[in-house]
Structures are given as structure tokens and as C-alpha cells.
Backbone as a chain_set.jsonl record, in Angstrom:
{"seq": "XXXXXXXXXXXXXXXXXXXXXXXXXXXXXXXXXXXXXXXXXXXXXXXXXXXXXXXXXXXXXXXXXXXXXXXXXXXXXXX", "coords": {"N": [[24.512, -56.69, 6.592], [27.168, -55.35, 6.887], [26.463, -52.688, 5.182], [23.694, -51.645, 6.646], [25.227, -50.779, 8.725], [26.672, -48.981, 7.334], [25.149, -47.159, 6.333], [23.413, -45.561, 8.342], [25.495, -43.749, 8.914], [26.444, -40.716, 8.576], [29.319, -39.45, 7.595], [31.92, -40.926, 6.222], [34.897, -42.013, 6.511], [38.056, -42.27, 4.739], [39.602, -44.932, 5.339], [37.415, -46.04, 5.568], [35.567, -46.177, 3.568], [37.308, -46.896, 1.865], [37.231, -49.88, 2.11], [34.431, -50.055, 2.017], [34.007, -49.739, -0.639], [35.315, -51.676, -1.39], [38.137, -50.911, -2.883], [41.318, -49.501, -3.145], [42.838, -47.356, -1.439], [44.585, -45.382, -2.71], [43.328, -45.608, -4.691], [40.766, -44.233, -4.577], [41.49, -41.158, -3.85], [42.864, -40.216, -6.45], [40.694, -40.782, -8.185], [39.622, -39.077, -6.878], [41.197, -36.597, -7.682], [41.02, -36.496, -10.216], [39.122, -35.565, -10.743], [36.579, -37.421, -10.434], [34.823, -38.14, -8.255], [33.401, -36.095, -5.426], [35.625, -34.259, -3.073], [36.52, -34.654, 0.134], [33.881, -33.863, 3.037], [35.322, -32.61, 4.654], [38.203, -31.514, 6.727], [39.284, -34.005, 7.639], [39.12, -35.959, 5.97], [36.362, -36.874, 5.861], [33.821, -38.588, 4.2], [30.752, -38.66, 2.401], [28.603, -40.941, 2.541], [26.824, -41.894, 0.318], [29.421, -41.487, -1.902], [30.554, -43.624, -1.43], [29.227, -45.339, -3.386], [29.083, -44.314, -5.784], [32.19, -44.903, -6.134], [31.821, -47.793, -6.482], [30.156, -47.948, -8.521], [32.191, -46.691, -11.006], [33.894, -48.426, -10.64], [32.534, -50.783, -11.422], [31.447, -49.874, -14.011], [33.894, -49.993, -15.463], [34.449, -52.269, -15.438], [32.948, -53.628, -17.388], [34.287, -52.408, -19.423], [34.478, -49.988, -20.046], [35.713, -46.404, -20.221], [37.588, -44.423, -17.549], [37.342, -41.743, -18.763], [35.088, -41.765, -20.358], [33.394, -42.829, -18.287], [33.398, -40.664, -16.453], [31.525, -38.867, -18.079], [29.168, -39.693, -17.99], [29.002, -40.006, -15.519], [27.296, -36.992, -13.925], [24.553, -37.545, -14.18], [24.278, -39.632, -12.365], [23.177, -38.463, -10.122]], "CA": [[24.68, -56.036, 7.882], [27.679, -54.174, 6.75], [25.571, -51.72, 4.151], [23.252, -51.169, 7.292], [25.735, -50.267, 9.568], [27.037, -47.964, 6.663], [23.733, -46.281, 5.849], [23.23, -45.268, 9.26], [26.357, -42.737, 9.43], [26.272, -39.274, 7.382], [30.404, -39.494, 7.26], [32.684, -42.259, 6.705], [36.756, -42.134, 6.514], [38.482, -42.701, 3.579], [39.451, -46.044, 5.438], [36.011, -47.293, 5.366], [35.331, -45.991, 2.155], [38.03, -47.849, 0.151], [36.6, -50.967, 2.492], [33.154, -50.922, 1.777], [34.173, -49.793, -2.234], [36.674, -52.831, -2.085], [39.388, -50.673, -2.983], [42.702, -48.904, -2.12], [42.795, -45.672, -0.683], [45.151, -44.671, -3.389], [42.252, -45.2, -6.011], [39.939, -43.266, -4.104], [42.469, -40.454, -3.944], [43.066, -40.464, -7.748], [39.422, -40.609, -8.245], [38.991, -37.615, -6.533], [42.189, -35.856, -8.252], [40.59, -36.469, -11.741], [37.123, -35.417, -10.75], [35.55, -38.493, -10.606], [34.539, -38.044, -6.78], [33.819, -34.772, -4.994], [36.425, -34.056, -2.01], [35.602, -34.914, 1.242], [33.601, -32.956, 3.251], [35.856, -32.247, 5.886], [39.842, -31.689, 6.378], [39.634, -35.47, 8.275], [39.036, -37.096, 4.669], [35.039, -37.667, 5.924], [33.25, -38.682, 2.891], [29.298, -39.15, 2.238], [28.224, -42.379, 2.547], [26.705, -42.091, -1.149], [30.448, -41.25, -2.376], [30.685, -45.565, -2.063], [27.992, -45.881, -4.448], [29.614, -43.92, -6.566], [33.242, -45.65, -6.159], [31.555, -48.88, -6.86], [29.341, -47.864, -9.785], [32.623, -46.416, -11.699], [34.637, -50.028, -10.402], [31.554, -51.606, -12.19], [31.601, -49.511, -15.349], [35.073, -50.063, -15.364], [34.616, -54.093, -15.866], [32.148, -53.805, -18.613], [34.708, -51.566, -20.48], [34.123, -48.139, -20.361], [37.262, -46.039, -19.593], [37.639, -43.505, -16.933], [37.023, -40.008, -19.294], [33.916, -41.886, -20.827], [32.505, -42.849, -16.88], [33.072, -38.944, -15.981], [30.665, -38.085, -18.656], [27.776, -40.017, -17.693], [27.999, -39.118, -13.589], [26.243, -36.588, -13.655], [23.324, -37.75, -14.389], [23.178, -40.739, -11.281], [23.658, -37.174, -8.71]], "C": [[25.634, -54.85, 7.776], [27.242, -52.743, 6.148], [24.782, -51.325, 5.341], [23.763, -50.242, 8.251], [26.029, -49.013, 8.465], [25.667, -46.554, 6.629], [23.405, -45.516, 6.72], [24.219, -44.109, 9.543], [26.672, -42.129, 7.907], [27.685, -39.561, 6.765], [30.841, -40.797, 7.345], [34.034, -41.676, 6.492], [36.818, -43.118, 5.522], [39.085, -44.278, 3.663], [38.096, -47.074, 4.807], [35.284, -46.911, 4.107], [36.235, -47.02, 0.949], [37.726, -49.13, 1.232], [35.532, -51.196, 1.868], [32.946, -50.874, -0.03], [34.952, -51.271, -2.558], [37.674, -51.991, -3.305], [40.375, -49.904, -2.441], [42.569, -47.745, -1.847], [43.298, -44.46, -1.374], [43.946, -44.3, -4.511], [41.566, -44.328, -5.396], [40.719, -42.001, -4.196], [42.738, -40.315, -5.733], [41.81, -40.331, -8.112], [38.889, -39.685, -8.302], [39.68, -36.699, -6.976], [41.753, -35.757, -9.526], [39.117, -35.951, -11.812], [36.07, -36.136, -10.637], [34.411, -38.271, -8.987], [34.946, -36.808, -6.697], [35.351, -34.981, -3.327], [36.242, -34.859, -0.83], [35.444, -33.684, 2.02], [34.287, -32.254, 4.528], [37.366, -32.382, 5.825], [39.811, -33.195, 7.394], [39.318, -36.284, 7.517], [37.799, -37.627, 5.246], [34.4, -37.615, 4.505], [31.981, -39.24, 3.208], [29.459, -40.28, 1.9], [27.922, -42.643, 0.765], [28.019, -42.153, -2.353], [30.551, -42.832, -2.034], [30.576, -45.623, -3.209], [28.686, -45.662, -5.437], [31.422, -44.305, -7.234], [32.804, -47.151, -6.962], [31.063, -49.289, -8.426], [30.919, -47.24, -10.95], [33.639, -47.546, -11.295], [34.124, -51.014, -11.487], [31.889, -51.354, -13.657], [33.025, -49.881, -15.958], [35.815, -51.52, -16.4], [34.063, -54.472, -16.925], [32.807, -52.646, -19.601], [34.662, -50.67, -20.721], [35.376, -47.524, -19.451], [36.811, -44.733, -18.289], [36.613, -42.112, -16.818], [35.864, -40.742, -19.734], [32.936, -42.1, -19.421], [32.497, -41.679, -16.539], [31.901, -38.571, -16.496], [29.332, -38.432, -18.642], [27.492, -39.779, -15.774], [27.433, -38.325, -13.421], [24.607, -36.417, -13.697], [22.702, -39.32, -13.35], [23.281, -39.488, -10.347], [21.755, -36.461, -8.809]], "O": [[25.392, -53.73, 8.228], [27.694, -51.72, 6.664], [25.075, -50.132, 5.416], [23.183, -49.227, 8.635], [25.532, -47.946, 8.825], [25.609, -45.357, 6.909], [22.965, -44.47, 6.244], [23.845, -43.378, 10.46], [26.949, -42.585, 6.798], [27.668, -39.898, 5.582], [30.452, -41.654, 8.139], [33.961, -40.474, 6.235], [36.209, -44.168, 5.319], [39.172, -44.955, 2.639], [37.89, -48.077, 4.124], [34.302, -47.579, 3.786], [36.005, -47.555, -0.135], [38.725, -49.75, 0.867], [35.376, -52.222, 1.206], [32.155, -51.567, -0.669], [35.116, -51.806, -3.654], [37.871, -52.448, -4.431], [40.31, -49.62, -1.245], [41.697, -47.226, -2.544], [43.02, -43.274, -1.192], [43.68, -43.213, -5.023], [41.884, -43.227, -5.845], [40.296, -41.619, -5.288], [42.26, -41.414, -5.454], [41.795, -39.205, -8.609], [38.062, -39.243, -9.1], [39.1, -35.62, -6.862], [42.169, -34.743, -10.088], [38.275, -35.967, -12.71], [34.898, -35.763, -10.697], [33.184, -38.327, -9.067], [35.92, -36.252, -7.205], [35.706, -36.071, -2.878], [35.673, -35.931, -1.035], [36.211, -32.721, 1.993], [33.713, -31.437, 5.248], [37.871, -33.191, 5.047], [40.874, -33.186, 8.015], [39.137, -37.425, 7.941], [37.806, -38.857, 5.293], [34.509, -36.625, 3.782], [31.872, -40.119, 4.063], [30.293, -40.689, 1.092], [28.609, -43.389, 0.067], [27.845, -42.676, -3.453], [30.718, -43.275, -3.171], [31.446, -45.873, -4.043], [29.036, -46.62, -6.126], [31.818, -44.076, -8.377], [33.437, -47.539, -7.943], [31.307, -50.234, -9.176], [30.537, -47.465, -12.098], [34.58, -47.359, -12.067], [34.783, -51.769, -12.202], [32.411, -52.172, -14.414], [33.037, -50.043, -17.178], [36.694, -51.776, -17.223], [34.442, -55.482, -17.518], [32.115, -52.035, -20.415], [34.838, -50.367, -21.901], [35.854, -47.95, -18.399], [35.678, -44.252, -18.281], [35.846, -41.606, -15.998], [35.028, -39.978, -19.252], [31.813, -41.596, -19.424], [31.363, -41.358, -16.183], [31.1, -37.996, -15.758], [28.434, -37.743, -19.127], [26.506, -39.545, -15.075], [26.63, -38.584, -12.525], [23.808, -35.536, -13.379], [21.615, -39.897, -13.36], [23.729, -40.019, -9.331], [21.404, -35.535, -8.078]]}, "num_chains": 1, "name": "protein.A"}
């Protein structure tokens, strides 16, 4: 239900972003300071809904061992 409600709105807030990523606000922030994540698209920290996906999928890679600078170098190719 939550993923539906998400899917449904273009922007989210960096709140409900490190919610529906399950993490802190600081990682997200850091994330986006190293390049991993683009900006948000707006000075009110709105972020594309797909910018989750992308929190989650480098959380994931994360657990199966792959560092940071080696997850940078394969994002561009889920975009």
C-alpha cells in the first residue's frame, strides 16, 4: 500500500525518501554529496520518486559487498 501511495506522487521530501529507502536523511545527503544521487529537484529537498529505487538498490549492493566508488560505476546503466 505504501509503494502505491508512493508511485502516485511525482515529488517526495527527503523525509519520505529516507522512510520509504529505510534510511537516515544524513545518508541520503552524503549520497547525493558523492554523486551517488542527483540533487533534488527543487530548493524544498523534493526528490523523484525513482531517486528511492535508487537509494535502495545502492543499500542492497552495499550488503552483497560492493563498496560505494564500485556502486557509482555501474549506475549508470539502471538510468
Amino acid at each position: 500500500m505504501t509503494n502505491n501511495l508512493i508511485k502516485n506522487q511525482s515529488e517526495i521530501t527527503i523525509e519520505r525518501l529516507s522512510e520509504v529507502a529505510d534510511v537516515d536523511i544524513e545518508t541520503v545527503l552524503y549520497y547525493q554529496r558523492i554523486g551517488l544521487i542527483d540533487k533534488p529537484m527543487t530548493e524544498y529537498r523534493k526528490y523523484s520518486y525513482i531517486t528511492s529505487k535508487y537509494v535502495k538498490f545502492i543499500k542492497h549492493a552495499q550488503t552483497l559487498g560492493f563498496s560505494l566508488k564500485e556502486i557509482k560505476t555501474f549506475l549508470p546503466y539502471l538510468k
